[in-house]
C-alpha positions in Angstrom: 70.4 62.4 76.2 74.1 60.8 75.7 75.1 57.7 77.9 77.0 54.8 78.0 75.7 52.3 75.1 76.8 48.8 74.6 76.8 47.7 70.8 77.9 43.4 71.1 77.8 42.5 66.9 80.0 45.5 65.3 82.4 43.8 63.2 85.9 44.5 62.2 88.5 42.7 60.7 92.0 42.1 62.3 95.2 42.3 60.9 95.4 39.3 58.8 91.8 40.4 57.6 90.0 38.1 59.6 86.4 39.0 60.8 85.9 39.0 64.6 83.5 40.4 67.0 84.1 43.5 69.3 83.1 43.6 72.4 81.2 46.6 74.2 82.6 50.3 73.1 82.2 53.3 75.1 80.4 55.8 72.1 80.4 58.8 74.6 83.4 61.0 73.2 82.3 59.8 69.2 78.8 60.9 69.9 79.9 64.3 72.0 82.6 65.2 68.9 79.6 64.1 66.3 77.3 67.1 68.9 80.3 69.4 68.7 81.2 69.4 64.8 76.8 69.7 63.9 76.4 72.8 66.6 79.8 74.6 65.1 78.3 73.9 61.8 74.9 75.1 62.7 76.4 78.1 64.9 79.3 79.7 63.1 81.8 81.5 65.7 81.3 85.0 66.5 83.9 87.5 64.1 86.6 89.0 66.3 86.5 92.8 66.2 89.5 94.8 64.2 90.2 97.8 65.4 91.9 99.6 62.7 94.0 102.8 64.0 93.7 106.4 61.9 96.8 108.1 61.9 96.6 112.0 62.0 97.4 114.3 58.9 100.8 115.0 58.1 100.8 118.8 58.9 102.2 120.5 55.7 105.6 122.7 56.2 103.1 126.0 56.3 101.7 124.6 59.2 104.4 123.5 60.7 106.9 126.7 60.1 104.7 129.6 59.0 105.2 131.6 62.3 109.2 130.1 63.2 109.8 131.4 59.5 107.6 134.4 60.2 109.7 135.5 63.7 113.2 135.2 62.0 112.0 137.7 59.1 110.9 140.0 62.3 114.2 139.4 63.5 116.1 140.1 60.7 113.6 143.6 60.2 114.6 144.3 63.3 118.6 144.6 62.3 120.0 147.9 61.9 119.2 149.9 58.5 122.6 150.0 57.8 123.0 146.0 58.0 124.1 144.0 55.3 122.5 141.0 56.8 118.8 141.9 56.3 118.4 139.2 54.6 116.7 135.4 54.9 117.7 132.3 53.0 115.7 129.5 53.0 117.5 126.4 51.4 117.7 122.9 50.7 120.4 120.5 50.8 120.8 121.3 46.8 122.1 124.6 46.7 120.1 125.7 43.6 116.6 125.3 45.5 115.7 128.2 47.5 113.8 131.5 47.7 115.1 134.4 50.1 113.8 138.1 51.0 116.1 141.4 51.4 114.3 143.7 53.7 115.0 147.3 52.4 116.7 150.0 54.5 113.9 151.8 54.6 111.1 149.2 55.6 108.7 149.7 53.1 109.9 146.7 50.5 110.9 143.8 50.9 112.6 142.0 47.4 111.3 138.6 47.6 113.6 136.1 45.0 113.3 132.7 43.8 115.9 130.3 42.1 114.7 130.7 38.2 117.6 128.1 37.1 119.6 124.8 37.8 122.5 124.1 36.7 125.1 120.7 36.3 127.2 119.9 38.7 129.5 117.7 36.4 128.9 120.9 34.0 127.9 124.1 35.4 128.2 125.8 32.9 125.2 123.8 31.4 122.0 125.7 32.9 118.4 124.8 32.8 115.0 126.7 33.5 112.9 124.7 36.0 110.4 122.3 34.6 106.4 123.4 34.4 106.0 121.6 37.4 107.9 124.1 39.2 107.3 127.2 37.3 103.8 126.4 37.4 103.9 127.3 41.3 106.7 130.0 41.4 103.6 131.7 38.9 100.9 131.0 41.1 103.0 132.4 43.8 102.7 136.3 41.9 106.2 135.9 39.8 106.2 136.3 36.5 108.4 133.8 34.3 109.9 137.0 32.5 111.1 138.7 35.6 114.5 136.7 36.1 117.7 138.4 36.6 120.8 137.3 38.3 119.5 133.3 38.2 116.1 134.5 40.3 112.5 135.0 39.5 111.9 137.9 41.6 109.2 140.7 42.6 108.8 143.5 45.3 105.8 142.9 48.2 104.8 146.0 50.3 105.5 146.6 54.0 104.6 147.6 56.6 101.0 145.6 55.8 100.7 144.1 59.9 100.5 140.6 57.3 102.9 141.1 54.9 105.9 139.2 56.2 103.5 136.4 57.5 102.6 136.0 53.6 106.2 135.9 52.5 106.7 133.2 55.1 103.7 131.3 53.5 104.3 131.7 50.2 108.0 130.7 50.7 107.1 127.5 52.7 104.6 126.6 49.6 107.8 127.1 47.2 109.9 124.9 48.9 107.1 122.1 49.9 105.3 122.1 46.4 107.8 123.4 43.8 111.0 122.3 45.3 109.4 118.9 47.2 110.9 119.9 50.3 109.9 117.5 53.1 110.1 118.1 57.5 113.3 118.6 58.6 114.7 119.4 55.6 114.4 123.0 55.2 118.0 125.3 56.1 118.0 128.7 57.5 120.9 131.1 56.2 120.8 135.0 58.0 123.3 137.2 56.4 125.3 134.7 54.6 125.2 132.7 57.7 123.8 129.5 58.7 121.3 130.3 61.7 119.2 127.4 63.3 116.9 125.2 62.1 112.7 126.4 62.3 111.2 124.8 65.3 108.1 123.5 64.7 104.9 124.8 65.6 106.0 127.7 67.1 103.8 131.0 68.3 103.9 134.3 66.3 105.3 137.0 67.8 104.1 140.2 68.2 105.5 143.2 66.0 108.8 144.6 68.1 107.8 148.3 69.5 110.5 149.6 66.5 108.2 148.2 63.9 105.4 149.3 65.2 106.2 152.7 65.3 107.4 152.5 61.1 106.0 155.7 59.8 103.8 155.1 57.1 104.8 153.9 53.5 104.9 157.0 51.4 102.5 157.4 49.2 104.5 157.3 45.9 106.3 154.2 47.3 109.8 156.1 48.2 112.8 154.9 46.9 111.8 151.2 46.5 108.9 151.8 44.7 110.1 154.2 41.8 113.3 151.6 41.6 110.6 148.6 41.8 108.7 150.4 39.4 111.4 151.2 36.5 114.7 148.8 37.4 113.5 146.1 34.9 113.0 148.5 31.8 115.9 150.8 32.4 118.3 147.7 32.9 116.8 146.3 29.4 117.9 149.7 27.7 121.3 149.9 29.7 121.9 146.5 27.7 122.7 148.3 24.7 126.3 149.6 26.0 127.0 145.9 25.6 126.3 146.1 22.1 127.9 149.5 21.1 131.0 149.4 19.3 134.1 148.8 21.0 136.2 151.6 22.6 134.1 153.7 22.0 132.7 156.4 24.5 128.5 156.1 25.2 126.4 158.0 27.3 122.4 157.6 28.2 120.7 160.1 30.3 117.8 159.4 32.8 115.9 162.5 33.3 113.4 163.0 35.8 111.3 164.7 34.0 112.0 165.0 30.9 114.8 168.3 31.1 118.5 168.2 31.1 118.2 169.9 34.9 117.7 166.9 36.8 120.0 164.4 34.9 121.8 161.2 35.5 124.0 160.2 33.4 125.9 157.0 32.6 128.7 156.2 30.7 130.5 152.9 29.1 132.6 151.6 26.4 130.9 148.7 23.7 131.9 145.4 25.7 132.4 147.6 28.3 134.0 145.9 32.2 132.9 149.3 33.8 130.7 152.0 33.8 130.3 155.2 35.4 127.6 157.2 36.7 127.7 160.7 36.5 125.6 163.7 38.1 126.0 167.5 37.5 127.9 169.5 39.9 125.7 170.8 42.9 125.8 173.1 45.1 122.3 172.3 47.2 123.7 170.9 50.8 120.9 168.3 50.9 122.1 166.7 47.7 125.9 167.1 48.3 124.6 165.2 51.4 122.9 162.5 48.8 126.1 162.6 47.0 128.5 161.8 49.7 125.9 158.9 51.1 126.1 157.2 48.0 129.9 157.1 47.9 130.7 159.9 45.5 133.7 161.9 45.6 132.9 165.5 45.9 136.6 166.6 45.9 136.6 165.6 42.4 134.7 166.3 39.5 135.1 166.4 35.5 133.6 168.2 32.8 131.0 170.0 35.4 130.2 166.1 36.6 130.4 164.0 39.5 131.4 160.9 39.0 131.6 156.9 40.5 132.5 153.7 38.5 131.0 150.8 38.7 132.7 147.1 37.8 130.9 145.2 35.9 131.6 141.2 36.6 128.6 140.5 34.0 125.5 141.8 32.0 123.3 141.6 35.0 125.3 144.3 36.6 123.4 146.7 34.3 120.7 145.9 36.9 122.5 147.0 39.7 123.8 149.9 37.8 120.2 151.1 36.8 119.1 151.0 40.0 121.6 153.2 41.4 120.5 155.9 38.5 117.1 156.0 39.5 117.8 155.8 43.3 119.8 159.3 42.3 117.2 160.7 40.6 114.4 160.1 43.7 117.0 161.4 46.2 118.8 164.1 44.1 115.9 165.2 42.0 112.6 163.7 44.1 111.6 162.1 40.9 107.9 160.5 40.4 106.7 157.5 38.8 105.2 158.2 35.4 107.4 161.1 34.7 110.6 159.6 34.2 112.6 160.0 31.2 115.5 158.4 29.0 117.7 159.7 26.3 118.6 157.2 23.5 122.7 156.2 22.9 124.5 159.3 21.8 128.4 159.5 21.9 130.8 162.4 23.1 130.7 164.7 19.9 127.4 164.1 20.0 124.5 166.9 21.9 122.2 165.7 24.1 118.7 166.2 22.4 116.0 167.0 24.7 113.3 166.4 22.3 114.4 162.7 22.2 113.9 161.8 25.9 111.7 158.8 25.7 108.9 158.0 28.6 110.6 155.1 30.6 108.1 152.2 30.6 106.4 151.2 34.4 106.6 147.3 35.5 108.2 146.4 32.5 109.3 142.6 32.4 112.9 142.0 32.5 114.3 141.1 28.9 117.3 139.4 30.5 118.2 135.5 30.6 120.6 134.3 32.6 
């Protein structure tokens, strides 16, 4: 028990060193600090709880955007056919990161494009191919490396599948997060060569509009889009051989639709040509005069038993445009197929077309060109 001792013969020394004797000391507060120091020695303190906080996930840009993304395409599906601005660009602050869809006329494609190139903005002139990084998820994402033409990997996704545009908004939200390292509130919206605003985040899907769900079913050979999808990139790689033909002078090819010289197509063009011209035989069916006049052919005119329209070409990748005007006219003129399709090889004016040299146009054929 602690009291008050008295201790009468503890010696000290003064200032000068001197011994002396002290007189009684209280020992209660050196005896109660001695108690204090042994029990915290004996009883260690009690560790104070940390409470450490867990942040939530960072919700990826799918997550975030897939069904904002997902009602714009439904918007711009929901433009008229005629529209030129049924299309979607999804951007970045550098201009050379995107991907962007072109819903076709007659809903049953959409053509779904990806930047394939970069260039210098000290030197544009100087372009690059993405690194494997990139291209290693542009592949995983269905495009083939091979397939790039005018600057964009590119390939051709089915509608009206009820999922199909909720895909394309997926896949081009996985682009732009994992290819193009596109972070939240970063993404740009451009409708119809037109900025448009920003995705909201975590927005509902919206139902199909009553237009799109009464689309009549895709046809069963694909229409239009299909046999285009399913020749464009092996008859533009032929049509590149008018840019190798000798200068000024006068080349045709023919693109038969099944292999006779009845339901023809032909274009023409100089070597190092700046234009070509698509030509048709003169009819007199009003369905395809009808076909002829919608595609902007002059039907008051015609030469040598032809039909004609010219084309400009600003570059080689025009032949691309070009070719797919040739086989549109042979669907819609000639209700070609896939599979029967038919080119002649280079022959000049003085030259007969020979039947017996029609070749069998490849299907899915990579594109050849590089930009």
């Amino acid at each position: 028990m602690l009291g008050i001792f008295s201790c009468e013969n503890i010696r000290g020394t003064n200032d000068l060193g001197e011994l002396r004797v002290m007189g009684p000391i209280l020992l209660v507060p050196f005896i109660a600090a001695v108690a204090l120091l042994m029990g915290t020695a004996e009883t260690p303190p009690q560790q104070k709880e940390v409470k450490t906080e867990v942040s939530a996930p960072v919700k990826g840009l799918v997550e975030t955007y897939r069904c904002s993304l997902y009602n714009r395409l439904l918007d711009v599906d929901d433009l008229p056919d005629s529209n030129e601005s049924r299309f979607l660009i999804l951007d970045l602050k550098e201009p050379q990161k995107y991907a962007q869809v072109w819903l076709s006329d007659d809903h049953y494609f959409a053509d779904y494009e990806i930047s394939s190139l970069y260039y210098e903005y000290k030197n544009p002139s100087h372009r690059h191919y993405w690194p494997d990084s990139v291209s290693d998820v542009i592949q995983r994402e269905g495009f083939s490396l091979r397939s790039g033409v005018h600057g964009n990997f590119q390939r051709s996704v089915q509608l009206p599948k009820a999922d199909a545009l909720v895909q394309i908004s997926e896949s081009m939200l996985r682009v732009m997060e994992q290819g193009f390292e596109a972070k939240n509130g970063e993404l740009k919206v451009n409708i119809g060569g037109h900025p448009a605003p920003p995705l909201l985040a975590d927005q509902p899907c919206r139902a199909l509009s009553k237009k799109q769900q009464a689309r009549a079913p895709m046809p069963a050979d694909g229409g239009v889009q299909g046999f285009e999808a399913a020749y464009n990139a092996s008859l533009s790689n032929r049509l590149h051989i008018l840019a190798g033909a000798p200068a000024k002078t006068l080349f045709h090819t023919v693109l038969s639709a099944d292999g006779s010289v009845d339901k023809i197509v032909r274009l023409s063009g100089h070597g190092a040509p700046t234009d070509v011209m698509i030509e048709v035989p003169v009819q007199t069916d009003p369905a395809r005069l009808a076909v002829l006049k919608d595609m902007g052919f002059d039907l008051n005119k015609s030469k040598g038993g032809y039909y004609s329209k010219f084309f400009h070409l600003k570059n080689n990748t025009m032949f691309w445009t070009a070719g797919d005007r040739m086989l549109e006219l042979s669907y819609r003129l000639y209700g070609a197929k896939i599979g029967e399709a038919r080119l002649s090889p280079l022959f000049r004016d003085d030259q007969a077309l020979d039947v017996s040299a029609f070749e069998r146009l490849a299907v899915d054929q990579p594109s050849d060109y590089e930009p």
